[in-house]
ZAMARGU-4260 file (C-alpha; in steps of 0.2 Angstrom, whole numbers, plus 5000, padded with zeros to 4 digits):
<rodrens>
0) 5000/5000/5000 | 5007/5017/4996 | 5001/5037/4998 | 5005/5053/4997 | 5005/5064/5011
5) 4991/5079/5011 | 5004/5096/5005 | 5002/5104/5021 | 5012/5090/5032 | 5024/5091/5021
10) 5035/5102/5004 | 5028/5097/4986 | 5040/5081/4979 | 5057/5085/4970 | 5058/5105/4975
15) 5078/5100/4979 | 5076/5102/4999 | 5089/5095/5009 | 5089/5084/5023 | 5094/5099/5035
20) 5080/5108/5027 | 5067/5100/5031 | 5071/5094/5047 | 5071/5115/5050 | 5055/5116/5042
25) 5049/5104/5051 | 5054/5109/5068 | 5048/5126/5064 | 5029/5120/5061 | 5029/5111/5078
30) 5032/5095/5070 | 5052/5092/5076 | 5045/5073/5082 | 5046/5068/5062 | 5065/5071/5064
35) 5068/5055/5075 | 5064/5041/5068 | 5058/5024/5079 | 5052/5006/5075 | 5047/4994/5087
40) 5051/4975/5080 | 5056/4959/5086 | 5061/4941/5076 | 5075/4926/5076 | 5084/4913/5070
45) 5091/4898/5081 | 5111/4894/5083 | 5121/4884/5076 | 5138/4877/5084 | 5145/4879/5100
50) 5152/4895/5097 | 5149/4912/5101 | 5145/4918/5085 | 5127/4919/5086 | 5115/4905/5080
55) 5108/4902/5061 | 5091/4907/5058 | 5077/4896/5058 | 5065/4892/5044 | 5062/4910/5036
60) 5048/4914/5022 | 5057/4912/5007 | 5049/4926/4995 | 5030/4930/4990 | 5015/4921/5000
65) 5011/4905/4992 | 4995/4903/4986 | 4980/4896/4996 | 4985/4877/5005 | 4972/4867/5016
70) 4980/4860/5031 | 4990/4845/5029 | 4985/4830/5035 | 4995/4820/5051 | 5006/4808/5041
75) 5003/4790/5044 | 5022/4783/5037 | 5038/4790/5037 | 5036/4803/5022 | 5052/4805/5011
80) 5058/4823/5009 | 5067/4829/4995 | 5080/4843/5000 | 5089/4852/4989 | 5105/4853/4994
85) 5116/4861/4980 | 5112/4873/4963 | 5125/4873/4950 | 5119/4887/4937 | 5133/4888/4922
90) 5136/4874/4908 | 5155/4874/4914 | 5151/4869/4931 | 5152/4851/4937 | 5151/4842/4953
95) 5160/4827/4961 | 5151/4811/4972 | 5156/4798/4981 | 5171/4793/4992 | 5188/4787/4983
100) 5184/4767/4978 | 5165/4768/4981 | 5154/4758/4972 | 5138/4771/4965 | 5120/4765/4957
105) 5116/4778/4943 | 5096/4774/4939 | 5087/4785/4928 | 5071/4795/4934 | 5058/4783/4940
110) 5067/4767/4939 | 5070/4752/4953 | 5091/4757/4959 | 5095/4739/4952 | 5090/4746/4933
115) 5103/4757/4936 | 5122/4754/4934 | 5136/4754/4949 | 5150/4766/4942 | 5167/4767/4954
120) 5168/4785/4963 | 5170/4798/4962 | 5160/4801/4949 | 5160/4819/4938 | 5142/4824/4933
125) 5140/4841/4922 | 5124/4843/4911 | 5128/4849/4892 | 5122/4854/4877 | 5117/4836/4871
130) 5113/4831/4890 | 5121/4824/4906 | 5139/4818/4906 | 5143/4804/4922 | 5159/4798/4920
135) 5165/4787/4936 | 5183/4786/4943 | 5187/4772/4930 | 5183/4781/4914 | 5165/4773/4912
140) 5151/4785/4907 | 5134/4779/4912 | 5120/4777/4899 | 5110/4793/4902 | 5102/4802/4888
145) 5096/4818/4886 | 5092/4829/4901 | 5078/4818/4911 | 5084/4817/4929 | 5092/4805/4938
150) 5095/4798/4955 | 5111/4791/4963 | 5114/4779/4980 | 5127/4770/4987 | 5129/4753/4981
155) 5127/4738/4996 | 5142/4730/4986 | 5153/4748/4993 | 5171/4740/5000 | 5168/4749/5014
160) 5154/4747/5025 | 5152/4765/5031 | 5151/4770/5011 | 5136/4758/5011 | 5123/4772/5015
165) 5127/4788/5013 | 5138/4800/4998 | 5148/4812/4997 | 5146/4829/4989 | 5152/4845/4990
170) 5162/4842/5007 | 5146/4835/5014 | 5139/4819/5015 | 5123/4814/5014 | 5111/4798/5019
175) 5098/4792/5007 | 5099/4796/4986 | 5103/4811/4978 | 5094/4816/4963 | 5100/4827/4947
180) 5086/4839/4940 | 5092/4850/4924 | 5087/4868/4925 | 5090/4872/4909 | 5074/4885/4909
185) 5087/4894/4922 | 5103/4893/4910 | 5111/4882/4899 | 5118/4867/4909 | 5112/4872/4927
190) 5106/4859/4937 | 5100/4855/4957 | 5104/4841/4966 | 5091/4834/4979 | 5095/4822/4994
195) 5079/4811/4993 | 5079/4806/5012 | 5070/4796/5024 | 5063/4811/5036 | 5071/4803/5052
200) 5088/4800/5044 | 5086/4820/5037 | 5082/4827/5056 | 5098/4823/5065 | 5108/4834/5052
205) 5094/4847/5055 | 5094/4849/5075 | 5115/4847/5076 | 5112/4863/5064 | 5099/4872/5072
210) 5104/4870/5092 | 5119/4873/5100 | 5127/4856/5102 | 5130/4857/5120 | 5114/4863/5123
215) 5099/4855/5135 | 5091/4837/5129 | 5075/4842/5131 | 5079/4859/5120 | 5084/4846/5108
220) 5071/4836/5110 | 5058/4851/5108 | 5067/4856/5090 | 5067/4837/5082 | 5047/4838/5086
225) 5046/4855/5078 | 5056/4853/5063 | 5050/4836/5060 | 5030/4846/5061 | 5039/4861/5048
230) 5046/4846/5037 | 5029/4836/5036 | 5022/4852/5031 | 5031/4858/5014 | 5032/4841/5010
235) 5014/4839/5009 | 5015/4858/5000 | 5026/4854/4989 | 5025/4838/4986 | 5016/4842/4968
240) 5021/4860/4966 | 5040/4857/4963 | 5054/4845/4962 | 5059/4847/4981 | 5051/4851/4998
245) 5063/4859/5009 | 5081/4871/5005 | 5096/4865/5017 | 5096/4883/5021 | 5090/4898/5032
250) 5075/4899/5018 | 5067/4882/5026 | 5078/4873/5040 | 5099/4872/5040 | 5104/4853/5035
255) 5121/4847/5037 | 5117/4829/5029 | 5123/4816/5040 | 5130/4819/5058 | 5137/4809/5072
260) 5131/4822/5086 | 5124/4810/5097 | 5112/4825/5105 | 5103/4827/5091 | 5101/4806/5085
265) 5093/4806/5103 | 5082/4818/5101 | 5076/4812/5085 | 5075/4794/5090 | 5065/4799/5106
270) 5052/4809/5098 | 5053/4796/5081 | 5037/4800/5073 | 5028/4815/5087 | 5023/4830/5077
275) 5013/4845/5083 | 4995/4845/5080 | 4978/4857/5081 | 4960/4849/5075 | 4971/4832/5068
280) 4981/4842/5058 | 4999/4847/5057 | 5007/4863/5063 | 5020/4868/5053 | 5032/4868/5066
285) 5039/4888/5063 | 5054/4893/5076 | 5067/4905/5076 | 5082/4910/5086 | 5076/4923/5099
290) 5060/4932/5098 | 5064/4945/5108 | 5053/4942/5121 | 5037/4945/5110 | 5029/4934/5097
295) 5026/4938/5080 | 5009/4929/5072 | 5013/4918/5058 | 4999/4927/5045 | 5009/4943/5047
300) 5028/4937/5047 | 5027/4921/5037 | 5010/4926/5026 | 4992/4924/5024 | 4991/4908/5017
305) 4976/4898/5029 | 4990/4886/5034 | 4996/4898/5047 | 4980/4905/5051 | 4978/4897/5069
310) 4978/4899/5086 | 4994/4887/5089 | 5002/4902/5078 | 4997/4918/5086 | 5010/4917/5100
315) 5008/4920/5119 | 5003/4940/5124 | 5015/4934/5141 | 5035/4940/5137 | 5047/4928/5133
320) 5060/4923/5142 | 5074/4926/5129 | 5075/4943/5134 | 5092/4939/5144 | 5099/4930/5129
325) 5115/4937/5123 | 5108/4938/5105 | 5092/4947/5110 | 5099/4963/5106 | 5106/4974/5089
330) 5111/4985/5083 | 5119/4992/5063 | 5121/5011/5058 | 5118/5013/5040 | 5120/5029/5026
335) 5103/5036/5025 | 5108/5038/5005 | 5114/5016/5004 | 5099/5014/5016 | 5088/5020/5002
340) 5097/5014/4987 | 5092/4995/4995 | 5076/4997/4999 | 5073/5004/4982 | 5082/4990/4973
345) 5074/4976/4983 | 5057/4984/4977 | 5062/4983/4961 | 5070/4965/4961 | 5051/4960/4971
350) 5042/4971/4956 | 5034/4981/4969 | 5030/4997/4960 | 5027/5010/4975 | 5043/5009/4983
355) 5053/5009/4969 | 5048/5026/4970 | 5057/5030/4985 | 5068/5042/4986 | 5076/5048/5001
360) 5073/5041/5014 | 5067/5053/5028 | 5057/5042/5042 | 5051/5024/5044 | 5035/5022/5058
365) 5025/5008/5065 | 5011/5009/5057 | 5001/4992/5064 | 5005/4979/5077 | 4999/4964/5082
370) 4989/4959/5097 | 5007/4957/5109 | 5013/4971/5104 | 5025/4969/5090 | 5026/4979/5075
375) 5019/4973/5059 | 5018/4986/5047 | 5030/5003/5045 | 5025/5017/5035 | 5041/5022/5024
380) 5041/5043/5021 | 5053/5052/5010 | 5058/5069/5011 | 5046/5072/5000 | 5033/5066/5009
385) 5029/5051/4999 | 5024/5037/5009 | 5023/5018/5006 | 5016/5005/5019 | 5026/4989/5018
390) 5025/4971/5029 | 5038/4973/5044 | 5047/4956/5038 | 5048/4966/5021 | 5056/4981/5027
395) 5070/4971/5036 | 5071/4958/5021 | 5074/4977/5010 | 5086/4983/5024 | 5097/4965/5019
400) 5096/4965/5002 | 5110/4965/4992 | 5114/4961/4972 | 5126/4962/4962 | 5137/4981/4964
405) 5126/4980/4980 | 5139/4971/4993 | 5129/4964/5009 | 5128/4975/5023 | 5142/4972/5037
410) 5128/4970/5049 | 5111/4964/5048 | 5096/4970/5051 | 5092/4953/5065 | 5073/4957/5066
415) 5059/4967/5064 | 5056/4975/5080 | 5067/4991/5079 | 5069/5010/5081 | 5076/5021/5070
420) 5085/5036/5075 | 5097/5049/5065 | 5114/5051/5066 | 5120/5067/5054 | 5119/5056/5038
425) 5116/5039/5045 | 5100/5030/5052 | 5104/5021/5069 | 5095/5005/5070 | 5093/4995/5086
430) 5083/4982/5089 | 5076/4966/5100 | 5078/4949/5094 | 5085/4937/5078 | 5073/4931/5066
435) 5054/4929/5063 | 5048/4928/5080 | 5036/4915/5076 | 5033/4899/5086 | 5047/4893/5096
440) 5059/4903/5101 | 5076/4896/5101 | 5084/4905/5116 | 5070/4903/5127 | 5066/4885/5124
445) 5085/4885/5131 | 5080/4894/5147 | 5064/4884/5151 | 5072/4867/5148 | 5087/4874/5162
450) 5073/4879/5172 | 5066/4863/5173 | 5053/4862/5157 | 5051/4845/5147 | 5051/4845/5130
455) 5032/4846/5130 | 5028/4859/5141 | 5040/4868/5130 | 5031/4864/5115 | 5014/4868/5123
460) 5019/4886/5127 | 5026/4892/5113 | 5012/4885/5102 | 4995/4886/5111 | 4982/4874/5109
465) 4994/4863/5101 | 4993/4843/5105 | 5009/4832/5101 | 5005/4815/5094 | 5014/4803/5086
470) 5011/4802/5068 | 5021/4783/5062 | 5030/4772/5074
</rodrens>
């Protein structure tokens, strides 16, 4: 939504006034407030490796609202999700599999493995003009024909037995198959690869990600039966929209492949099959790092889509306990002029017309907030007084953007839930918590499970009205 403001708040568009000017002019009409700028907005992500660097975001909306979805049904078997894990977008790139020795099965789309050949690793696979080259360690080239895609497992006849189930690729290693898929609409010779994956063989490689490692089993425990409940849900989404379900990145969950963290195969195998469910339905199981002590509501921060339009989404009006949480604070100082030149180009990258118009950038105001508190739209105003209303996740989506000649800003905007201040030429961002903000909340999982919650009253709290119910045994 945009709008003008009426001429008398503010001077006519493009008569040349400076920033300094119209902070004067302003001031002198009794409206000096318009000079400070302030947000209010919290979100988060969840960590990542005992470190101290702070933790990786949690599953994040990955672009424009999907369209309408009617809740997925509970799952009664194991689904198998399909992860992509790689994108290779250039005819001259090329990707190497398997461990030195392995024995690999090449079967083309929609075949038994035992169609396929066994070709020694490593094997080099690139897709060309006349369609995909897999040449194994031995100088064989399999059979496959033009561009159709193909899958690719670990043989049982693998020397060694720990090469019997899982492959290696791009310095990871994966359980389960991973399948080619040309992309050609994209550019010539671009391809994704896809782990096909049993979903408990997938989750340990998710929760070693997602959590701190030395962090508490019940924590752990509380994220296997979250992320299994967000996995269940873009597979049943995606399941005939496109050719995988889930990213192995911030845009759905973080996925390491295999793991030998012994926390997070605990936690998986304890909860094996337990999902998170309101009216005998799955919840997708949304989480972030740190809320920032108050929740964001999936319709406004994830989209509108009736999938997320429950009460086990809404969040609790009660504050978080995160608030003590190292990362529950930021804080970044931007140009006001670069500040501008972002927003404007991420609006134009997103095709949104009315603030591409932007110019700049003079104040950013709450303009709505949802029933906790937290902000969910800002009004944009340039010193012209034109004003666009955008979606709080969109603004700090804009205030991240980068693109080529556009380098990444040093440091992020973490969440939503800021205020916005000048400093000469600069905006002065700070703000409360690292991600989203909807459903659990990372950081304050953490402190409930010290403080002597279960897994399940975890679970309970951060999504109300949820049940947790085991789906397959």
């Amino acid at each position: 939504m945009s709008r003008r403001s009426h001429p008398a708040e503010a001077p006519p568009r493009r008569t040349g006034i400076s920033r300094r000017a119209m902070i004067g002019l302003l001031a002198g009409s009794g409206a000096a407030a318009a000079a400070s700028l302030w947000l209010l907005s919290r979100v988060s992500p969840p960590p990542t490796s005992p470190s101290p660097i702070p933790p990786t975001p949690g599953p994040e909306p990955p672009g424009p609202e999907p369209p309408p979805f009617a809740h997925p049904p509970i799952p009664d078997l194991e689904p198998l999700v399909r992860v992509r894990v790689l994108r290779l977008r250039s005819e001259d790139d090329d990707v190497l599999l398997g461990g030195q020795g392995q024995w690999l099965r090449v079967t083309p789309n929609g075949q038994p493995k035992i169609a396929g050949p066994a070709l020694r690793a490593p094997l080099r696979v690139r897709l060309g003009a006349s369609g995909w080259n897999v040449n194994d360690h031995l100088g064989f080239r399999s059979p496959l024909g033009g561009g159709e895609p193909f899958s690719v497992s670990a043989d049982e006849a693998s020397d060694d037995e720990s090469d019997a189930s899982t492959i290696r690729i791009a310095g990871r290693t994966f359980p389960g198959s991973l399948r080619f898929v040309a992309r050609t609409n994209i550019a010539p010779g671009a391809f994704d690869v896809v782990n096909d994956v049993a979903l408990e063989e997938y989750l340990p490689g998710v929760v070693s990600k997602e959590l701190y490692n030395h962090w508490h089993e019940e924590t752990h425990a509380a994220q296997a039966i979250a992320a299994r409940s967000f996995a269940c849900s873009e597979h049943a989404y995606f399941r005939n929209r496109r050719h995988f379900d889930l990213t192995d990145g911030q845009s759905s969950q973080v996925y390491s492949g295999a793991t030998d963290h012994g926390r997070s195969i605990d936690a998986v195998a304890a909860t094996r099959g337990e999902v998170l469910a309101y009216n005998s339905l799955i919840v997708p199981g949304y989480y972030s790092s740190c809320c920032g002590g108050v929740a964001a509501a999936a319709p406004d921060a994830i989209g509108p889509n009736p999938i997320n339009s429950i009460s086990p989404l809404r969040g609790q009006s009660e504050p978080d306990l995160c608030t003590v949480a190292p990362v529950c604070t930021w804080r970044t100082q931007r140009p006001i002029e670069m500040t501008t030149q972002r927003i404007v180009a991420w609006a134009k990258q997103r095709g949104h017309e009315a603030a591409s118009r932007l110019e700049e950038l003079f104040t950013f105001e709450p303009s709505a907030r949802n029933e906790h508190g937290r902000p969910t739209h800002y009004v944009l105003t340039d010193i012209y007084g034109y004003s666009v209303e955008l979606p709080a996740e969109r603004v700090r989506q804009a205030l991240n953007y980068a693109e080529p000649g556009l380098y990444r800003p040093p440091r992020l905007a973490r969440s939503s839930h800021f205020t916005v201040t000048t400093a000469g030429d600069d905006f002065l961002f700070e703000g409360t918590g690292f991600g989203h903000g909807v459903g659990m909340c990372q950081h304050g999982a953490q402190i409930r499970a010290q403080n002597g919650a279960n897994h399940r009253e975890i679970l309970q709290w951060y999504y109300p009205d949820v049940e947790i119910v085991r789906a397959y045994a």
